[in-house]
N, CA and C atoms as a LAMMPS dump frame, in Angstrom:
ITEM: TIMESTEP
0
ITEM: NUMBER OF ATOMS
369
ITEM: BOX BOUNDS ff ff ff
-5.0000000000000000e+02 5.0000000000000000e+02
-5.0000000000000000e+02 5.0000000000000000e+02
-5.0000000000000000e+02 5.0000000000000000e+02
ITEM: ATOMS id mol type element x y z
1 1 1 N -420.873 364.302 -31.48
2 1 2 C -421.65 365.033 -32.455
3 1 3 C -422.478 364.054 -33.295
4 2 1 N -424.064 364.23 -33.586
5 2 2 C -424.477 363.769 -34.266
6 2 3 C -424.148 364.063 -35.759
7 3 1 N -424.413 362.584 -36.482
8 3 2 C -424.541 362.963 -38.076
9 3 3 C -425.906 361.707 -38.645
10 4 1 N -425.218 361.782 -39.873
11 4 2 C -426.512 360.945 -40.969
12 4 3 C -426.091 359.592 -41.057
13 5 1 N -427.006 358.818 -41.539
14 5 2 C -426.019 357.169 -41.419
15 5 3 C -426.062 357.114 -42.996
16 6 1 N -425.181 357.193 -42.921
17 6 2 C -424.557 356.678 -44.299
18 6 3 C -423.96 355.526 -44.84
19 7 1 N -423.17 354.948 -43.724
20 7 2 C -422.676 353.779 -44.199
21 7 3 C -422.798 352.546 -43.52
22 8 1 N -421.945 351.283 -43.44
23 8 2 C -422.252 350.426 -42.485
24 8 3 C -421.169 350.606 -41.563
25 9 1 N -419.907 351.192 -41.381
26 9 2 C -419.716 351.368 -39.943
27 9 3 C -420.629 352.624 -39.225
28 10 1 N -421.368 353.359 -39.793
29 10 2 C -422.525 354.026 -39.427
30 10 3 C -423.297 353.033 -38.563
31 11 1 N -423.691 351.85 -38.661
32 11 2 C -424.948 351.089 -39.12
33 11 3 C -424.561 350.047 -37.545
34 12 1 N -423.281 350.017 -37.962
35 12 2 C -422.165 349.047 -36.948
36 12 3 C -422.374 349.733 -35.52
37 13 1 N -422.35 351.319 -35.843
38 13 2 C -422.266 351.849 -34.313
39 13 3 C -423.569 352.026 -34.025
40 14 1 N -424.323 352.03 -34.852
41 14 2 C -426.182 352.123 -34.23
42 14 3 C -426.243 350.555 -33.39
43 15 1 N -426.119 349.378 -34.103
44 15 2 C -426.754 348.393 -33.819
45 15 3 C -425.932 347.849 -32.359
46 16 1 N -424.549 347.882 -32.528
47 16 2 C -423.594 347.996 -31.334
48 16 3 C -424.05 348.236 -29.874
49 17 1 N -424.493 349.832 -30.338
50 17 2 C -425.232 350.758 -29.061
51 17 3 C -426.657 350.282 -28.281
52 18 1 N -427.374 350.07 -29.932
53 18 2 C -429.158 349.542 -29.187
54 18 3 C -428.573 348.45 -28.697
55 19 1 N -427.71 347.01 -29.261
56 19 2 C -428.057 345.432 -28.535
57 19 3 C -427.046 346.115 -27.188
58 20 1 N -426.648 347.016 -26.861
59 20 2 C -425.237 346.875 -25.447
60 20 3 C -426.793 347.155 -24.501
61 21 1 N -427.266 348.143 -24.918
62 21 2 C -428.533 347.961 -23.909
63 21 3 C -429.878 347.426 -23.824
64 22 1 N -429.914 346.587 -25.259
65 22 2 C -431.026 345.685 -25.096
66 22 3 C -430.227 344.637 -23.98
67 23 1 N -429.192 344.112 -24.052
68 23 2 C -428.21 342.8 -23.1
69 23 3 C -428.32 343.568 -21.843
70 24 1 N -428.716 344.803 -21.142
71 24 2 C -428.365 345.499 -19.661
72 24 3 C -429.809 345.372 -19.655
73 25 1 N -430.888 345.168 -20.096
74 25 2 C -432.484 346.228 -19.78
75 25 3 C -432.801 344.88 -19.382
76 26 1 N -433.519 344.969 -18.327
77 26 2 C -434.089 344.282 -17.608
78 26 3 C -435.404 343.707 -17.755
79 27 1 N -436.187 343.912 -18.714
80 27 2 C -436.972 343.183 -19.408
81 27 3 C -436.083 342.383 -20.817
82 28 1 N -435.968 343.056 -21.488
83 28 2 C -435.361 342.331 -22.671
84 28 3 C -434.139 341.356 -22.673
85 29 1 N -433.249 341.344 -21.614
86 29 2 C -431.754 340.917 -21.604
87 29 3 C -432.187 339.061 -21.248
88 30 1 N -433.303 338.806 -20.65
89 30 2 C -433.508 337.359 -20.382
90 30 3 C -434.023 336.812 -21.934
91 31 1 N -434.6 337.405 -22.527
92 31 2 C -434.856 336.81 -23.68
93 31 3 C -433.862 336.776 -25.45
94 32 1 N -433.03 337.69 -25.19
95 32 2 C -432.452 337.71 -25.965
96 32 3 C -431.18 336.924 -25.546
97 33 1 N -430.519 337.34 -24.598
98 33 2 C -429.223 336.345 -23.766
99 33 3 C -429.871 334.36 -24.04
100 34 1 N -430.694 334.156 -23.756
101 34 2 C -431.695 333.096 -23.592
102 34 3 C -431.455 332.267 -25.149
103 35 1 N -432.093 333.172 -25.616
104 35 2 C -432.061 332.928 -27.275
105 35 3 C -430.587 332.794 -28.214
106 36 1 N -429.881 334.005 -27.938
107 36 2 C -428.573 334.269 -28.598
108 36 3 C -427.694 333.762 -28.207
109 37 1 N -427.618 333.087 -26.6
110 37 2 C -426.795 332.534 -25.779
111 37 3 C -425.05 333.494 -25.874
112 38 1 N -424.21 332.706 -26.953
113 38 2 C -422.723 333.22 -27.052
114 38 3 C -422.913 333.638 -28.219
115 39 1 N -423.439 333.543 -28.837
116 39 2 C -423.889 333.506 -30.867
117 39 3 C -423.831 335.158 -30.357
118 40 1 N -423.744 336 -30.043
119 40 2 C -423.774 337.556 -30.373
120 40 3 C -423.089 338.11 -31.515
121 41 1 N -421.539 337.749 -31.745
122 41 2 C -420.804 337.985 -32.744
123 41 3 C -421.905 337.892 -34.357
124 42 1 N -422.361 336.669 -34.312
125 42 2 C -422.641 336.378 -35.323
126 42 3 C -424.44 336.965 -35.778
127 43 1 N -425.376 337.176 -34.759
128 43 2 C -426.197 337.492 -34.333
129 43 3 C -426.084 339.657 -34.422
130 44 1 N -425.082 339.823 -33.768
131 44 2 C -424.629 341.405 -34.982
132 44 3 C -424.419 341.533 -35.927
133 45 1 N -423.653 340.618 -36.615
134 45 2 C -423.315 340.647 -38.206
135 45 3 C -424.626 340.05 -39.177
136 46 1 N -425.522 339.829 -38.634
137 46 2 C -426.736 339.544 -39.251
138 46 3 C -427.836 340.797 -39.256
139 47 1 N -427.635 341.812 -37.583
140 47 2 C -428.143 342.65 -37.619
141 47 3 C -427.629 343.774 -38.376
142 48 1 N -425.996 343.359 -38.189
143 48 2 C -425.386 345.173 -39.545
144 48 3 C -425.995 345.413 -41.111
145 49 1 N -426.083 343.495 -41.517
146 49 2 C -426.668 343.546 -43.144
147 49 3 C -428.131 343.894 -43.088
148 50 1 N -428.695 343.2 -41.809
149 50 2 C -430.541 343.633 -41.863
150 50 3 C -430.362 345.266 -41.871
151 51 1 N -430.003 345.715 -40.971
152 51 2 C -430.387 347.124 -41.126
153 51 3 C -429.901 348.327 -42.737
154 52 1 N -428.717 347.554 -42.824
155 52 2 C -428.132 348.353 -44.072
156 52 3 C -428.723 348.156 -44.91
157 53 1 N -429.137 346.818 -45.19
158 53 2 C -430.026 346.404 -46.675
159 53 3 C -431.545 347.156 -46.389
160 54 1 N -432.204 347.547 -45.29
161 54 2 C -433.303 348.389 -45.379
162 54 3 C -433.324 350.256 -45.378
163 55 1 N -431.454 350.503 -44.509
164 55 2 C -431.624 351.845 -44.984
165 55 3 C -430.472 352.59 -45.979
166 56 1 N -429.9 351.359 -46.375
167 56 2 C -428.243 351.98 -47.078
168 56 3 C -428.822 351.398 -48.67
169 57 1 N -430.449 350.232 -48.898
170 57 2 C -430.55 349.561 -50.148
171 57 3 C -429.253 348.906 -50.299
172 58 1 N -429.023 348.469 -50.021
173 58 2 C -427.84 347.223 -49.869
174 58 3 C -428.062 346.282 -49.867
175 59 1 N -428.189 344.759 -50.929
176 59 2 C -428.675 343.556 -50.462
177 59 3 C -428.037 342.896 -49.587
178 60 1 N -427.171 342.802 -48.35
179 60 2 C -426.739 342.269 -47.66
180 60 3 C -426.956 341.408 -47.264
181 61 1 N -428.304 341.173 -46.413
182 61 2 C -429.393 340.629 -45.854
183 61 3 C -430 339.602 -46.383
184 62 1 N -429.879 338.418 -46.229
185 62 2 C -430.917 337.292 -46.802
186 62 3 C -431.273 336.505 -45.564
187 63 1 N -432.444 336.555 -45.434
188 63 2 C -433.466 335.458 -44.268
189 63 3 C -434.891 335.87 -44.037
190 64 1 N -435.29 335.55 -43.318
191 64 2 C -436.497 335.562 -42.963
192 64 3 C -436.396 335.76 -41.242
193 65 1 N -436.728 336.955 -40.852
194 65 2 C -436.082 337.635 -39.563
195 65 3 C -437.782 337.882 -38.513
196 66 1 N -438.783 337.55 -39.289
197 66 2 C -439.881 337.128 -38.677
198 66 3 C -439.686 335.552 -38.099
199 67 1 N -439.29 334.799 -39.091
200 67 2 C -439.005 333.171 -38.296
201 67 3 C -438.352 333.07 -37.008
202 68 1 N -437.645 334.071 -36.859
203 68 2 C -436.643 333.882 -35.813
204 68 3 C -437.187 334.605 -34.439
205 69 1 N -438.436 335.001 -34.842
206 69 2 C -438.838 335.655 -33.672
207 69 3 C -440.282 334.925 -33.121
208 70 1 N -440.762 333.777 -34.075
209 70 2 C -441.987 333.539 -34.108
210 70 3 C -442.307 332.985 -32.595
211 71 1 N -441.324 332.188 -31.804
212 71 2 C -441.799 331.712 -30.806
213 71 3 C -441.164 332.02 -29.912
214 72 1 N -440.628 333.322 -29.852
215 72 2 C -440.399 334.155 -28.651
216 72 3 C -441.153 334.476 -27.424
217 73 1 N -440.524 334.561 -26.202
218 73 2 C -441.957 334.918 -25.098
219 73 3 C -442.083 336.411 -24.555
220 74 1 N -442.324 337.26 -26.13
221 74 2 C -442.705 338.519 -25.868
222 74 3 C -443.898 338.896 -25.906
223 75 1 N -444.388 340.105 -25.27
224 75 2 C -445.556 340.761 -25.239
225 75 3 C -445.668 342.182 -25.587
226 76 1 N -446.487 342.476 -25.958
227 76 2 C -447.05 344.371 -26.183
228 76 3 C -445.921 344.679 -25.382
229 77 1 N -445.437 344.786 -24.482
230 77 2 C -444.671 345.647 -23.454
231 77 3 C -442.937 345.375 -24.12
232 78 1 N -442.96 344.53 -24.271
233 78 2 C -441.302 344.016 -24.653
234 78 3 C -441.01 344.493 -26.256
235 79 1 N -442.329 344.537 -27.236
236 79 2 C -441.927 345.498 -28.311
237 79 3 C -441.926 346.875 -28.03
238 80 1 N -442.452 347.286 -27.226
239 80 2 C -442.645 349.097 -26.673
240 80 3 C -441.071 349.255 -25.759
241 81 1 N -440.679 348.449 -25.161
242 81 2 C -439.324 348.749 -24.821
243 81 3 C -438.465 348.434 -25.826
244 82 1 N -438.134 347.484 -27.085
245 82 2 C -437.148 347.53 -27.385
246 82 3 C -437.671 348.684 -28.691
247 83 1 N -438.549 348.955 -29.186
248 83 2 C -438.784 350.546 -29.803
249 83 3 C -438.196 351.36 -29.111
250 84 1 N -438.936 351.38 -27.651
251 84 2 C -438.175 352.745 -27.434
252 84 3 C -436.657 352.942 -27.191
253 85 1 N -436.107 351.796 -26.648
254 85 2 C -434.56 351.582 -26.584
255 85 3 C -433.8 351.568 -28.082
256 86 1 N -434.432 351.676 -29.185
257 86 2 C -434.262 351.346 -30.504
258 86 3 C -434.305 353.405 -30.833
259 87 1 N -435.387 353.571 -30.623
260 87 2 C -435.765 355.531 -31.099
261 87 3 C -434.195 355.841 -30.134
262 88 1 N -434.176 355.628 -28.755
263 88 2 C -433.283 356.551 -28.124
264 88 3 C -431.696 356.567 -29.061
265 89 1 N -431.464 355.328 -28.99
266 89 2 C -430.009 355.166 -29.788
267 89 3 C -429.774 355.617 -30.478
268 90 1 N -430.906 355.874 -31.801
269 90 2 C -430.975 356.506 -33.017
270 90 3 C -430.759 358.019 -32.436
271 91 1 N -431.634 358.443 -31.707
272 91 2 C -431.734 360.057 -31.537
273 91 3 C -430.226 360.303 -30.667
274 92 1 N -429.324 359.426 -30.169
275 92 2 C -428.457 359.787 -29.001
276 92 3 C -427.205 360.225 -30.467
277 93 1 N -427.398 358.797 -31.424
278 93 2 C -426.244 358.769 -32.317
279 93 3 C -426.2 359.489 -33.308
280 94 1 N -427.668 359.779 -34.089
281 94 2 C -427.58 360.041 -35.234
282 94 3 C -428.597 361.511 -35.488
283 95 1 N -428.325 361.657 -36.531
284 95 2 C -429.748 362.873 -36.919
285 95 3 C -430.009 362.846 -38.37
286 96 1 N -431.12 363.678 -39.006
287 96 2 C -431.225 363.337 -40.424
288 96 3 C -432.271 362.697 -41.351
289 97 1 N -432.145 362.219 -42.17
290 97 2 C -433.402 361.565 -43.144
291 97 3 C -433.434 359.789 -42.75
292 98 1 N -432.116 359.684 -42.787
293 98 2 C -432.091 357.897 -42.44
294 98 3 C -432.233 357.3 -40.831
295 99 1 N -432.155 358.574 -40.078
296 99 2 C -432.386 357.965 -38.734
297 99 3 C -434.038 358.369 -38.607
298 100 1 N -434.41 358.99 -38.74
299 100 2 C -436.211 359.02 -38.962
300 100 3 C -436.608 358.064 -39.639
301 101 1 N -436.364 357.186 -40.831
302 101 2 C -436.233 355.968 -41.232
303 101 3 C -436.749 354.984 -40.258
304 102 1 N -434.96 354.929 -39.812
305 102 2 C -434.317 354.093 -38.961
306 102 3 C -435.545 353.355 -38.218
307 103 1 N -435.739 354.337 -37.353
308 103 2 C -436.976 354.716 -36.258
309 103 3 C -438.5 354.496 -37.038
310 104 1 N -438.639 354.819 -37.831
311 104 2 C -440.12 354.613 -38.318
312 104 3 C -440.015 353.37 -39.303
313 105 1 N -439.109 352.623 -39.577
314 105 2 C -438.842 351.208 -40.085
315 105 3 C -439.088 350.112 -38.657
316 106 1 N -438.517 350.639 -37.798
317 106 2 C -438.165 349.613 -36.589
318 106 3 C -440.007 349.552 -35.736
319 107 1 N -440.606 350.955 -35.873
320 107 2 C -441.714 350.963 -35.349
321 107 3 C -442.926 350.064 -35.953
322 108 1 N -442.767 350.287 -37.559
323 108 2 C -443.479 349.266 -38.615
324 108 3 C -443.192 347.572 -38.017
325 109 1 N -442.057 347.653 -38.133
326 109 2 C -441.437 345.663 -37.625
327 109 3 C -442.088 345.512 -36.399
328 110 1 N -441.991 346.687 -35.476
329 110 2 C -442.861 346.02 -34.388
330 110 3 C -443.948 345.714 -33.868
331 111 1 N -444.551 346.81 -35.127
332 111 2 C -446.336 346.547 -35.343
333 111 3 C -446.508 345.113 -35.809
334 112 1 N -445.753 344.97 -37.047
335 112 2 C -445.955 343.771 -37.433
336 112 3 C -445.475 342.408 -37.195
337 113 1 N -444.449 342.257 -36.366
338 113 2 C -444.096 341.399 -35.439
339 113 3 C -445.634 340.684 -34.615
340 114 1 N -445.243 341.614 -33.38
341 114 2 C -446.471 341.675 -32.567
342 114 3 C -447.992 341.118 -33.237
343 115 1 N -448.089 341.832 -34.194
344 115 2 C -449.643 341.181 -34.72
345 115 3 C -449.752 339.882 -35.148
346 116 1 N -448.686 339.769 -35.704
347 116 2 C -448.634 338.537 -36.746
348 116 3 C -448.304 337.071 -35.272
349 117 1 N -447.619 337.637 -34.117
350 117 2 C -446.999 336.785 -33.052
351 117 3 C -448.447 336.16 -32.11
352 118 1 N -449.02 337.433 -31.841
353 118 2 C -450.486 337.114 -31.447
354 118 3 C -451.118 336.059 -32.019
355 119 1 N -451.625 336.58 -33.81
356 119 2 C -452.349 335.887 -34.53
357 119 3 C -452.078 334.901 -34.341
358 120 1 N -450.427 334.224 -34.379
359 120 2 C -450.34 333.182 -34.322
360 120 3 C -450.468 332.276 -32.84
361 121 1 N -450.926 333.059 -31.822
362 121 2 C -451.136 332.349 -30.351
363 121 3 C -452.532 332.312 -30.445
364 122 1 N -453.216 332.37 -31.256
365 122 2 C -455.171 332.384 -30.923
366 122 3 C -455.627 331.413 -30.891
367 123 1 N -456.154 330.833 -29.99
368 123 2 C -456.577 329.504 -30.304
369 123 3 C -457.437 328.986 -31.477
């Protein structure tokens, strides 16, 4: 049964669900495995405070989560899959005001990811 996210084991079972199949999807799993190597443990517990501190207002979260993506080898296509692998989870797990959020927070990051990742490849 769906519900609302309310809390951070709310937050725990969203982020849980999207990275089990960002690590299976076959575009995304070489670059994140690549990057995160064994660090996952610690690499979730960074993602439970990012997400809570943007939809629970929770300061959890301290970094700079653009740095960590700056020299990644993604493209237009690899933010459109992990959005959409990001919307499904939300819609499989949750329903409500904070998973429309959820989803229209994650779509913003990937606009602005992406642009800012480009900008920075222009010669």
């Amino acid at each position: 049964m769906k519900k609302e996210i309310l809390n951070r084991d709310d937050i725990k079972r969203l982020v849980d669900a999207f990275y089990l199949k960002v690590r299976e999807d076959n575009l995304l799993a070489e670059i994140f495995n690549v990057r995160i190597k064994d660090n996952w443990p610690l690499h979730l517990e960074k993602m439970y405070s990012f997400w809570e501190s943007l939809l629970l207002d929770k300061v959890t979260y301290h970094g700079n989560p653009f740095a960590q993506h700056v020299d990644l080898p993604v493209e237009k296509e690899h933010f459109e899959r992990w959005l959409k692998l990001f919307g499904e989870t939300v819609d499989e797990l949750f329903e409500g005001e904070k998973a429309e959020e959820a989803k229209s927070r994650a779509a913003k990051i990937a606009v602005i990811f992406h642009t800012k990742i480009q900008g920075l490849r222009k010669p």
